[in-house]
C-alpha positions as CSV (number, residue, x, y, z in Angstrom):
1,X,0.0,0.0,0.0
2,X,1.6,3.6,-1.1
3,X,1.9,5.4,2.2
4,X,2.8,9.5,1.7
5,X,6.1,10.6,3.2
6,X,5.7,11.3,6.4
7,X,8.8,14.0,6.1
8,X,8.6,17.8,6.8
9,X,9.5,19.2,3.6
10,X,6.6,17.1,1.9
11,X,4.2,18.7,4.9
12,X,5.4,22.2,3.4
13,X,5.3,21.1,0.0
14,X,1.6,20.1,1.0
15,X,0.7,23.0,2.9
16,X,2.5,25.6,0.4
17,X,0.4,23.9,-2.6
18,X,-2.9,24.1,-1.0
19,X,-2.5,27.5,0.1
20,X,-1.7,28.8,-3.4
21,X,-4.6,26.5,-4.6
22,X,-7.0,28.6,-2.4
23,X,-5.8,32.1,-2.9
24,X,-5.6,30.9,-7.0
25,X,-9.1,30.0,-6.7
26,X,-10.5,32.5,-4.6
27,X,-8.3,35.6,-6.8
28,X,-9.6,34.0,-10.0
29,X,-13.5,33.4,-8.7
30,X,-12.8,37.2,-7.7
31,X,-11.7,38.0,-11.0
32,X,-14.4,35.9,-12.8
33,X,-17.1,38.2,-10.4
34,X,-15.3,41.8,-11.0
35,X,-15.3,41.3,-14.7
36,X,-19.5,40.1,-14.6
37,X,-20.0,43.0,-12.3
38,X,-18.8,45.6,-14.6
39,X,-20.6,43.9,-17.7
40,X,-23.7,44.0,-16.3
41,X,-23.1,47.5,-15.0
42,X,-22.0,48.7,-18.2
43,X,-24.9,47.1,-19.9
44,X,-27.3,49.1,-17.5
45,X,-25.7,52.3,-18.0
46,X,-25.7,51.9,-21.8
47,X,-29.7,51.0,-21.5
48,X,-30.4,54.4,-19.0
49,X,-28.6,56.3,-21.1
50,X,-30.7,55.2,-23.9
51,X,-33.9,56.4,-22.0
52,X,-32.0,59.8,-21.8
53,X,-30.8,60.5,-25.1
54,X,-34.6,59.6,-26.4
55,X,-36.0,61.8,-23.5
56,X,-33.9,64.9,-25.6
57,X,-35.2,63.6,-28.8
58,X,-38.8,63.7,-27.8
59,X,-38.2,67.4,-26.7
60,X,-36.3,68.1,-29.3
61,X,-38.4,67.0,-32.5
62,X,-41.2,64.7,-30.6
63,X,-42.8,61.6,-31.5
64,X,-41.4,61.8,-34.8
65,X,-38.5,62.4,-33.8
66,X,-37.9,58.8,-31.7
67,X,-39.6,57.3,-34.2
68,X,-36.9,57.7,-37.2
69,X,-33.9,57.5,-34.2
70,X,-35.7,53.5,-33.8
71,X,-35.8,53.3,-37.4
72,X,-32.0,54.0,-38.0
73,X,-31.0,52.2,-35.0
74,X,-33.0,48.9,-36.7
75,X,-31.0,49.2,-39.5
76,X,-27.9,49.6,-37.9
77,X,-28.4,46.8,-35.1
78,X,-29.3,43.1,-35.3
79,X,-32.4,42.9,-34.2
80,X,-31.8,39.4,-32.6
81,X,-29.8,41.2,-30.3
82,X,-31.7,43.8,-29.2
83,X,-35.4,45.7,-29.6
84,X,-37.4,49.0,-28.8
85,X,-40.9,49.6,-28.3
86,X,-43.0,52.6,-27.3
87,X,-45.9,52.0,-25.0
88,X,-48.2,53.9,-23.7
89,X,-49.5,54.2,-19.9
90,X,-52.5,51.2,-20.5
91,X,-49.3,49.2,-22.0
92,X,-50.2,49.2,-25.7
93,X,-47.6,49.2,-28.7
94,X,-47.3,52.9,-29.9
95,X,-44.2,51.6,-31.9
96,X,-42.0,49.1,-32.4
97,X,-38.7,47.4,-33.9
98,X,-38.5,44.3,-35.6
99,X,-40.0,41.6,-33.2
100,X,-40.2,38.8,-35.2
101,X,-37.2,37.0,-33.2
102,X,-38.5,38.0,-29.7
103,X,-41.4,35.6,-29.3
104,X,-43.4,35.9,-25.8
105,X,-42.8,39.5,-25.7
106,X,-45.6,40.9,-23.2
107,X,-46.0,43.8,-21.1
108,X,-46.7,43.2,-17.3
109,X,-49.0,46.3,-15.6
110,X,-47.0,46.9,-13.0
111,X,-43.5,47.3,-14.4
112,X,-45.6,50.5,-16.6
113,X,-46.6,51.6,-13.6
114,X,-43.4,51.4,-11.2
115,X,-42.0,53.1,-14.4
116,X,-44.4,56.0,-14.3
117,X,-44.1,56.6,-10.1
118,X,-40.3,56.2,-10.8
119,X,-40.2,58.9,-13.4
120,X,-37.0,60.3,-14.1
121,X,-35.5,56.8,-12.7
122,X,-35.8,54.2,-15.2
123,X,-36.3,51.1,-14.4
124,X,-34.3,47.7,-15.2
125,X,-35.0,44.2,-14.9
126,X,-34.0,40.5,-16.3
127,X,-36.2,38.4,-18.7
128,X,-35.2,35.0,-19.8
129,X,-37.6,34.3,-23.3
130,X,-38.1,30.6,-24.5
131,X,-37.0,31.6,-27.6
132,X,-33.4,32.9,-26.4
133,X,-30.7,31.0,-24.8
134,X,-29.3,33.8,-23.2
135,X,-31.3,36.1,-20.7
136,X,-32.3,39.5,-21.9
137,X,-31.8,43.2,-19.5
138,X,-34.5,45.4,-20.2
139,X,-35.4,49.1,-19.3
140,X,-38.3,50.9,-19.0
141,X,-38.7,54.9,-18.8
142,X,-40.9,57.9,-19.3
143,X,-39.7,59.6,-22.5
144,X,-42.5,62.0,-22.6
145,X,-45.8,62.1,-20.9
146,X,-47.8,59.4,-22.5
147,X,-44.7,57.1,-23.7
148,X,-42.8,55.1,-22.6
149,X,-39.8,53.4,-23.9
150,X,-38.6,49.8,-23.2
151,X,-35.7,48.5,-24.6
152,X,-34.1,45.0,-24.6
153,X,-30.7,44.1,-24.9
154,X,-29.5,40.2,-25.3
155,X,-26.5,39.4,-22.5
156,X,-25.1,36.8,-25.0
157,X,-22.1,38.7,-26.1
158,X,-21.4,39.1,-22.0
159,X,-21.9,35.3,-21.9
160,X,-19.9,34.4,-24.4
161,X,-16.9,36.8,-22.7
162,X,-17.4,34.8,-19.0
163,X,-17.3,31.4,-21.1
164,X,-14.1,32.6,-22.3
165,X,-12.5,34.0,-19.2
166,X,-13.8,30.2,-17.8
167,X,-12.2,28.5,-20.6
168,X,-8.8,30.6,-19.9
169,X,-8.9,29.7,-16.1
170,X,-8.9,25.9,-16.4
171,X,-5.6,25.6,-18.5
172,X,-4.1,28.2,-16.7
173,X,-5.2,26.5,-13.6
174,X,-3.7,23.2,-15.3
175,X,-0.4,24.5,-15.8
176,X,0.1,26.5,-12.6
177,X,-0.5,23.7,-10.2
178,X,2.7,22.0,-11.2
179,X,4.9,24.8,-11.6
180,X,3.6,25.9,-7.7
181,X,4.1,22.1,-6.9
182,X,7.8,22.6,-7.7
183,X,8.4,25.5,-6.6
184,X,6.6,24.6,-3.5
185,X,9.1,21.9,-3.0
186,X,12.0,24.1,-3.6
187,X,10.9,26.4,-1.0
188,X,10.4,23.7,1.9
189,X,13.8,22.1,0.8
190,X,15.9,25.1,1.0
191,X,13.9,26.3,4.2
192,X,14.0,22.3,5.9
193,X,17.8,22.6,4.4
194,X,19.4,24.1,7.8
195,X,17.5,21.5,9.8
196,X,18.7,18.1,8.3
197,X,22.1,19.8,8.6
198,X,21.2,19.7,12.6
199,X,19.9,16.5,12.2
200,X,22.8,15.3,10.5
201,X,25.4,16.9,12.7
202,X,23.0,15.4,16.1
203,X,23.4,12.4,14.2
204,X,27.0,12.5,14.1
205,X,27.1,13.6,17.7
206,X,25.3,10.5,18.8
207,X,28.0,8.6,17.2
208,X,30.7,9.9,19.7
209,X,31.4,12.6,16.8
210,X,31.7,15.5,18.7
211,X,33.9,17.9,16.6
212,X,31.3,18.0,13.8
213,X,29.3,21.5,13.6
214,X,26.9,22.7,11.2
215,X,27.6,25.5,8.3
216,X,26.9,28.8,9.7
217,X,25.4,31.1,6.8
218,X,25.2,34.8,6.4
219,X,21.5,35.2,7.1
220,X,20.0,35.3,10.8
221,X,17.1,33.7,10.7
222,X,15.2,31.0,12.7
223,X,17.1,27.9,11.4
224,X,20.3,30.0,11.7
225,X,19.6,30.3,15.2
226,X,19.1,26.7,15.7
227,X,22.4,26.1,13.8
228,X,24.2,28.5,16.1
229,X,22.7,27.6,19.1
230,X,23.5,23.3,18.3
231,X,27.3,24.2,17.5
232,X,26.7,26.3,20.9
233,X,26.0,22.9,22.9
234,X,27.7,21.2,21.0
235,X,31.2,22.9,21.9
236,X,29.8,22.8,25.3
237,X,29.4,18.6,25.5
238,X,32.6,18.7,23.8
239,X,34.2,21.0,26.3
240,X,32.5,18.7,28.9
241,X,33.7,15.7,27.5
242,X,37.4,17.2,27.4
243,X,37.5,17.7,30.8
244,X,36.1,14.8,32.3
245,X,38.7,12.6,30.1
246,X,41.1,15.0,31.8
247,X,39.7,15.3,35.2
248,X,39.4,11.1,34.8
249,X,43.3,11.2,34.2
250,X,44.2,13.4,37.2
251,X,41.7,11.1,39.1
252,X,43.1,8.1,38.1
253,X,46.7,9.8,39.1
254,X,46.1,11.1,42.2
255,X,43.7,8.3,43.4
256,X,46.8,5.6,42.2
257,X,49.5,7.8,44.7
258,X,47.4,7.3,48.2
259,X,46.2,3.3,47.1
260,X,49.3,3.1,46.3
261,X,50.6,4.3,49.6
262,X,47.8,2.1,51.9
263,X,48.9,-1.3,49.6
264,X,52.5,-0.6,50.2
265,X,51.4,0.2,53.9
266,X,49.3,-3.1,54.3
267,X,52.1,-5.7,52.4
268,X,54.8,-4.1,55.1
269,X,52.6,-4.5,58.0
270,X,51.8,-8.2,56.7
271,X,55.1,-8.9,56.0
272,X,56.5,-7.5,58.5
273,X,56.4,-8.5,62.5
274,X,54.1,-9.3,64.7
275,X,54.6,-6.1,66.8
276,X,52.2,-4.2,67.9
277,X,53.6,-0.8,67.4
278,X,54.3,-0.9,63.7
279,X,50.2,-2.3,63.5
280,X,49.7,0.9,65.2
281,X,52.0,2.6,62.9
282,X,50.3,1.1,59.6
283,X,46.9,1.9,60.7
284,X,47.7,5.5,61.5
285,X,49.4,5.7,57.9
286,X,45.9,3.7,56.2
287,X,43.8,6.3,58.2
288,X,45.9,9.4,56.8
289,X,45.8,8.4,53.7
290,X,42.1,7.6,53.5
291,X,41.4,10.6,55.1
292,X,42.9,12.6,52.1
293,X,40.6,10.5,49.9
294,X,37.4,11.3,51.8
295,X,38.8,15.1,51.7
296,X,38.9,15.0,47.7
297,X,35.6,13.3,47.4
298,X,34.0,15.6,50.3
299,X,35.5,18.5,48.1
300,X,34.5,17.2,44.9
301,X,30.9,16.8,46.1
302,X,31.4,20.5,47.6
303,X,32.1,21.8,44.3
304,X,29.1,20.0,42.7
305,X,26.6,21.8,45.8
306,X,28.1,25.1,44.6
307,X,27.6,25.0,41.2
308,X,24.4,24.2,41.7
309,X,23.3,26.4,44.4
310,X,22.7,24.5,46.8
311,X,24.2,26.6,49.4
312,X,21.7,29.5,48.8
313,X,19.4,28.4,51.3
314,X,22.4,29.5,54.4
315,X,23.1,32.7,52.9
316,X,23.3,35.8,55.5
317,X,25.2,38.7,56.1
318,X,28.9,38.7,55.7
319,X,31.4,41.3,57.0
320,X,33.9,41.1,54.1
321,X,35.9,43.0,55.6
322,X,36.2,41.3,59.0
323,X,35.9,37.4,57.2
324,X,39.6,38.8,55.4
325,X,41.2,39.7,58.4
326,X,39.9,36.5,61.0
327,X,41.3,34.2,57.6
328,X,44.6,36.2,57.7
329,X,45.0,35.7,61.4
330,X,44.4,31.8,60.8
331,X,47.3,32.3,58.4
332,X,49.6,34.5,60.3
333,X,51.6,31.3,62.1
334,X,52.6,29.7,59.6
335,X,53.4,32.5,57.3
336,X,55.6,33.5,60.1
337,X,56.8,29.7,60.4
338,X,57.8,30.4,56.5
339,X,59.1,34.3,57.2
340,X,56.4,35.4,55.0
341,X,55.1,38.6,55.3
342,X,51.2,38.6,55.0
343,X,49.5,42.0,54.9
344,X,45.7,42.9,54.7
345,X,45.0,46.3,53.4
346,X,41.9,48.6,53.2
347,X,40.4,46.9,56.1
348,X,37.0,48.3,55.1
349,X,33.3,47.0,56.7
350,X,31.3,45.9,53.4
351,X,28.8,43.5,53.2
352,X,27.7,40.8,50.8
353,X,24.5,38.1,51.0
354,X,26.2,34.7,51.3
355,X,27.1,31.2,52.8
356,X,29.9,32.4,55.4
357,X,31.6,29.4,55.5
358,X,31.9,28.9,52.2
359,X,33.3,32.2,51.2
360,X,36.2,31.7,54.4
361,X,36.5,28.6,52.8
362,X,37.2,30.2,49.4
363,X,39.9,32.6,50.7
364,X,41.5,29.8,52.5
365,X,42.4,27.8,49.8
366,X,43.4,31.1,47.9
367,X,45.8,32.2,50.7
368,X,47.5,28.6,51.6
369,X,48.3,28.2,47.9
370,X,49.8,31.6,48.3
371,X,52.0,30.4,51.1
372,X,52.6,26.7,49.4
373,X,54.2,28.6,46.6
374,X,55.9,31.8,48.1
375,X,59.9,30.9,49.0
376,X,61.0,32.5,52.3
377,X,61.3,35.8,52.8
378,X,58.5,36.4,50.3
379,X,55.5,38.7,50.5
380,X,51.7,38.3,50.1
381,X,49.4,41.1,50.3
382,X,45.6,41.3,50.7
383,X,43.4,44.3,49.4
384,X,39.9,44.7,49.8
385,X,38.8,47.3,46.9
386,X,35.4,48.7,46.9
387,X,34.4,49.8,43.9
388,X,31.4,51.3,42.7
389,X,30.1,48.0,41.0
390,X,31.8,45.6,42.5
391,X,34.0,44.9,45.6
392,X,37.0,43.3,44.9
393,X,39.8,41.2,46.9
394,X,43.1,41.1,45.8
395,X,45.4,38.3,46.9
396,X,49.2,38.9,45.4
397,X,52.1,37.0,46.1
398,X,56.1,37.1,45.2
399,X,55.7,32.9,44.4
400,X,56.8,31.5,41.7
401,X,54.0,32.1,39.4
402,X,52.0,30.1,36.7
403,X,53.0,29.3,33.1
404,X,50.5,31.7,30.7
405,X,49.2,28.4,28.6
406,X,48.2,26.9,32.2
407,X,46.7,29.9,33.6
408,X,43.0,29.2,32.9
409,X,43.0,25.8,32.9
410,X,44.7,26.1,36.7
411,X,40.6,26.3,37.7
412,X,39.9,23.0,36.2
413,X,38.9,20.0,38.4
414,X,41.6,18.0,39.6
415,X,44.1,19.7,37.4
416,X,47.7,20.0,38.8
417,X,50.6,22.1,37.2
418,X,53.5,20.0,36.2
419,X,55.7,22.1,38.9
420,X,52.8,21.3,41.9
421,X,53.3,17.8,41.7
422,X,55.7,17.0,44.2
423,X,53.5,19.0,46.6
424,X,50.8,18.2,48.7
425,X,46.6,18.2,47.5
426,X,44.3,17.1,45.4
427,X,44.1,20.2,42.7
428,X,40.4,20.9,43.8
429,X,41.0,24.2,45.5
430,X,41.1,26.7,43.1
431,X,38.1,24.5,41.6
432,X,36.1,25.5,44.6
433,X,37.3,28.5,44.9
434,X,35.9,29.4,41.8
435,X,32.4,27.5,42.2
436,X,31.6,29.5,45.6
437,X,32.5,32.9,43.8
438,X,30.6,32.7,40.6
439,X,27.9,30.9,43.2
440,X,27.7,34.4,44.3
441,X,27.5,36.5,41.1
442,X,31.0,36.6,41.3
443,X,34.1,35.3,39.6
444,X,37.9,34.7,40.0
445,X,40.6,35.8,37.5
446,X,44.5,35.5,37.9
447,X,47.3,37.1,36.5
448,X,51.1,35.7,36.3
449,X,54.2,35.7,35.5
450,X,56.8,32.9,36.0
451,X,58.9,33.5,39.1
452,X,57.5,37.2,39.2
453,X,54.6,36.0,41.3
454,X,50.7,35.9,40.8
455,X,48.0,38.0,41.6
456,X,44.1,36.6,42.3
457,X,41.5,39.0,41.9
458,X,37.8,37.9,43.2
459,X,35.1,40.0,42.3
460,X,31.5,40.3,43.7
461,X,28.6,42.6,42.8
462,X,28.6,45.8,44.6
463,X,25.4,45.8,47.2
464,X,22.7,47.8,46.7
């Protein structure tokens, strides 16, 4: 059994077609009625201004007058199409063309006297005779006191024009269809065009093909939009997919060192003897070790809360100002321990609408990786800068700074420089760090040189 395409080009095709089918229709039906409108008007005006011209002949010359204007007009037109009489008011023949081709010609009372109470407005009306095949439109008006003319006029020749406009319409109606058919179908492929290219390029991206993007054209229209907005998400999934691959390889990495660790641990302790104190010793290894595990999955899972907002809910009041310096104090030991000077400057009071914890949280991670990288005798200054759109807090150290190319991705889940290594953590905290500020409207850019130092700059919205 033929079953139509069930495809949306051939639903525009289908839709296109019809429509033009309706307004071809309904212009040529308007056409056909325009044209019939202004015949039949034309006909009427030609038939009152009969009754006029023989009005001035009857005042001009009188009876005789109409009678030789019928008499050349006889001669001149065929009298199949058209006649003249001259009644009186009782309806009788005064005068008269040749009527020999008009059988059942009668005279009906009360048009003769509509006519007379009508008088100077003729009057017009439609009679079909048995002897004609076409109808016949007739007037009737007072041309002097006692006479009145009616004239007929055939509507074959108006006929025979519709039946020719008619015949016109049906070829032309023939030969249209198609070419609208085609053109119809031109239309809904270039317009369905931009769409199988997203369909094709989803296609692809089901297929693990995520570098394919659709061809982005000049024009902005609707389809473009959908193509932008697809290469959008797609450089999005494959931005996603990038990192996790990455953030699975840093995983795998940094997971392997601390296993690694607890099996070595576990083989020495069996292997080892039977004393007590080196159980003790292995256990108290095991438990750091899986305590730094439960810290990268608690801070991984930290992360996630942020970026989603799930924090929100805590938000209050926080003393920027005041949060700084209490996390600087917290810091003050061991930057002494390292004979680094830490400094907080600008110790203004502002306040922001957050999750307190998170945001000490935030600078904490920001500060000890200040300290982690700064050599003795290096310094690290805090500024809190309130400007008149945002606040900002600048953390800058005399460390040894970040390579350009790794700058950005330094924010990146589980991503470690090559140079950090050999030093302690997981490579979540700038991670977080990040999450919480952008959590609050905010964000966190750095600037660096190698061995010149770095400079972190988080920014909030100013308060209103």
């Amino acid at each position: 059994m033929f079953k139509l395409p069930n495809t949306l080009s051939f639903r525009l095709t289908l839709w296109y077609v019809a429509t033009f089918i309706f307004i071809l229709l309904a212009a040529l039906i308007i056409f056909y009625l325009m044209v019939k409108t202004t015949l039949n008007a034309r006909i009427d005006e030609d038939l009152i201004e009969e009754v006029s011209e023989f009005r001035a002949m009857y005042e001009k010359g009188g009876f005789s007058e109409i009678q030789h204007e019928i008499e050349n007009e006889a001669l001149d037109e065929d009298s199949d199409k058209e006649f003249i009489r001259l009644l009186n008011k009782e309806g009788k023949e005064l005068f008269t063309s040749d009527l020999s081709k008009w059988n059942g010609m009668h005279t009906i009372q009360t048009i003769l006297q509509k006519t007379i109470l009508s008088h100077p407005k003729p009057i017009l009306e439609t009679i079909q005779f048995k002897s004609k095949d076409h109808a016949t439109r007739i007037v009737y008006g007072l041309v002097a006191p006692n006479i009145i003319l009616q004239k007929g006029e055939s509507t074959e020749e108006k006929s025979e024009l519709m039946e020719l406009i008619a015949l016109v319409f049906i070829p032309l109606f023939l030969i249209v269809i198609p070419i609208a058919t085609y053109a119809g179908w031109k239309v809904a492929k270039q317009a369905t065009k931009g769409i199988n290219e997203v369909s094709h390029a989803a296609a692809e991206l089901e297929k693990g093909e995520f570098t394919h993007r659709v061809a982005i054209h000049s024009q902005r229209d609707e389809i473009q939009i959908l193509a932008d907005t697809f290469n959008n998400m797609a450089e999005r999934i494959n931005s996603l997919i990038t990192e996790m691959r990455e953030m699975i390889d840093n995983i795998a990495h940094d997971l392997r060192s601390p296993l690694g660790r607890i099996r070595a641990i576990s083989e020495s302790a069996l292997s080892g003897t039977d004393s007590i104190k080196e159980y003790k010793t292995a256990a108290v290894d095991t438990l750091t070790e899986c305590d730094r595990l439960i810290n990268m999955i608690n801070t991984t899972l930290d992360i996630a809360e942020a970026e989603a907002g799930v924090s929100n809910s805590t938000r209050e009041q926080v003393n920027l100002g005041h949060l700084i310096e209490e996390v600087c104090e917290l810091f003050e030991p061991a930057a002494t321990e390292k004979s680094i000077t830490l400094s907080f400057e600008n110790k203004l009071e502002r306040y922001i609408q957050g999750n307190k914890q998170s945001l000490q949280r935030m600078l904490a991670n920001l500060l000890d990786n200040a300290l982690k990288y700064t050599p003795s005798s290096g310094d690290i200054k805090v500024v809190l800068t309130n400007n008149p759109d945002a606040l900002r807090i600048d953390i800058t150290d005399t460390g040894v700074g970040i390579p350009s190319l790794e700058q950005e991705r330094i924010f990146d889940r589980f991503y470690r420089c090559d140079g950090s290594r050999t030093t302690t953590g997981c490579g979540l905290g700038l991670s977080y760090a990040r999450a919480v500020a952008r959590a609050h409207d905010g964000d966190i850019i750095v600037v660096s040189k190698p061995n010149k130092g770095s400079k972190f700059t988080i920014t909030f919205p100013a308060p209103h």
